[in-house]
C-alpha positions as CSV (number, residue, x, y, z in Angstrom):
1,X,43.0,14.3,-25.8
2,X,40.2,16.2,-26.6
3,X,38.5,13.1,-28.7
4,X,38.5,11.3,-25.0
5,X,37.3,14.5,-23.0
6,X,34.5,14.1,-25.8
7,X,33.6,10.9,-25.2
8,X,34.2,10.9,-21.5
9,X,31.3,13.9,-21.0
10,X,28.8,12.3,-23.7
11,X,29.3,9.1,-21.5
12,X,29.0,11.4,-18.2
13,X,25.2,12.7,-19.9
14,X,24.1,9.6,-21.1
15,X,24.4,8.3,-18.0
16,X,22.9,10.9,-16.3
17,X,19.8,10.6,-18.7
18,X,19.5,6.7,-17.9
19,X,19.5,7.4,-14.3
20,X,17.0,10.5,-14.9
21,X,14.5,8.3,-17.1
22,X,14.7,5.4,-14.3
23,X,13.6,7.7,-11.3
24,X,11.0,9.5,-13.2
25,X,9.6,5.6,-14.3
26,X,9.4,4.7,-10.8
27,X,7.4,7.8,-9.6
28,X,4.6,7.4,-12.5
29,X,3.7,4.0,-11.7
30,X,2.3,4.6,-8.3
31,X,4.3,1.7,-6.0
32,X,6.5,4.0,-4.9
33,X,3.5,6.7,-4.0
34,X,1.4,6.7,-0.4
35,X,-2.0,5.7,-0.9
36,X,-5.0,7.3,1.2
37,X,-6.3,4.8,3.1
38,X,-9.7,3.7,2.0
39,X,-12.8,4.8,3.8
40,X,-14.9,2.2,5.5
41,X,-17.7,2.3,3.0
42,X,-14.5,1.6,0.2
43,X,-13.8,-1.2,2.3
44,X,-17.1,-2.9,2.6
45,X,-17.7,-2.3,-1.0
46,X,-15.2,-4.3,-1.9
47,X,-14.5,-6.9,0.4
48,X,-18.1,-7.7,1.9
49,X,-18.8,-10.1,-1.1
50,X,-21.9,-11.4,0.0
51,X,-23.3,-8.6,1.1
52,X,-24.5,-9.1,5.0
53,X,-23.1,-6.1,6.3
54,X,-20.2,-7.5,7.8
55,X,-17.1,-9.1,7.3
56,X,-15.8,-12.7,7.7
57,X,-12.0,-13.6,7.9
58,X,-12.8,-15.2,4.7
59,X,-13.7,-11.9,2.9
60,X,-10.8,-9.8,4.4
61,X,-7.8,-9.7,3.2
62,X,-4.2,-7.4,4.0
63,X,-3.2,-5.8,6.9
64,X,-7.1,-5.7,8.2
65,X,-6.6,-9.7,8.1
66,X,-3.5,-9.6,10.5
67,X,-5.4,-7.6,13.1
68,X,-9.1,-9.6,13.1
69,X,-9.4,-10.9,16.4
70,X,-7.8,-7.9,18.0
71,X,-10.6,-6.0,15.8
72,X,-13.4,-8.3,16.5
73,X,-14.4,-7.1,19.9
74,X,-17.9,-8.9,20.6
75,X,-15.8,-12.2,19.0
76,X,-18.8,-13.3,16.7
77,X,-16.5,-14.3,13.6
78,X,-17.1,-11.1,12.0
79,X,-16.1,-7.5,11.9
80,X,-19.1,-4.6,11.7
81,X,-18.3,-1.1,10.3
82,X,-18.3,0.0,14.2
83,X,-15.7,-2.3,15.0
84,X,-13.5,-1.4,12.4
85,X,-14.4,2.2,13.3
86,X,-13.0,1.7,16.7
87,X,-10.2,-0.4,15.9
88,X,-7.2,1.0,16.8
89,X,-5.0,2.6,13.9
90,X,-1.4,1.7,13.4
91,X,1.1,4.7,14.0
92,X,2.6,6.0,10.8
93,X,6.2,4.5,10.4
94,X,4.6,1.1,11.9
95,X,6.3,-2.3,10.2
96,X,3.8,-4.1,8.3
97,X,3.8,-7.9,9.6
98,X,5.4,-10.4,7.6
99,X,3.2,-12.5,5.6
């Protein structure tokens, strides 16, 4: 009896340890952590590859892509750091589209 009691709680802790180990894996590799949005400037850094100023629909990419012509205001084909600036932001809970 007490052999199986044995067994049954060292099974109980291992466990527990497995599960522990798991969560704590999850939480250091960032994908289950918010981000900060990036700043403008963070965004035309790395998306405005040619460097013009602006951005095409060819150099944007994520959720700025699924909003472009609602974004691009003066409809010219590209989006300006003002137009992004006054672009409305999605409320916090929003769904992502589908992509």
């Amino acid at each position: 009896m007490y052999n199986k009691t044995l067994k049954l709680g060292l099974l109980i802790i291992v466990i527990g340890l497995c599960a522990s180990c798991k969560l704590n894996g999850q939480n250091d590799n960032g994908k289950h952590q918010r981000k900060e949005r990036p700043s403008i400037e963070e965004l035309f850094e790395h998306m405005d590859t040619n460097e013009d100023g602006k951005l095409s629909k060819e150099e944007i990419k994520g959720p700025l892509k699924n909003g472009f012509d609602k974004i691009d205001t003066n409809e010219d084909g590209f989006l300006s750091k003002k137009e992004i600036e006054d672009a409305p932001k999605p409320e916090r809970g929003q769904a992502r589209p589908q992509r």
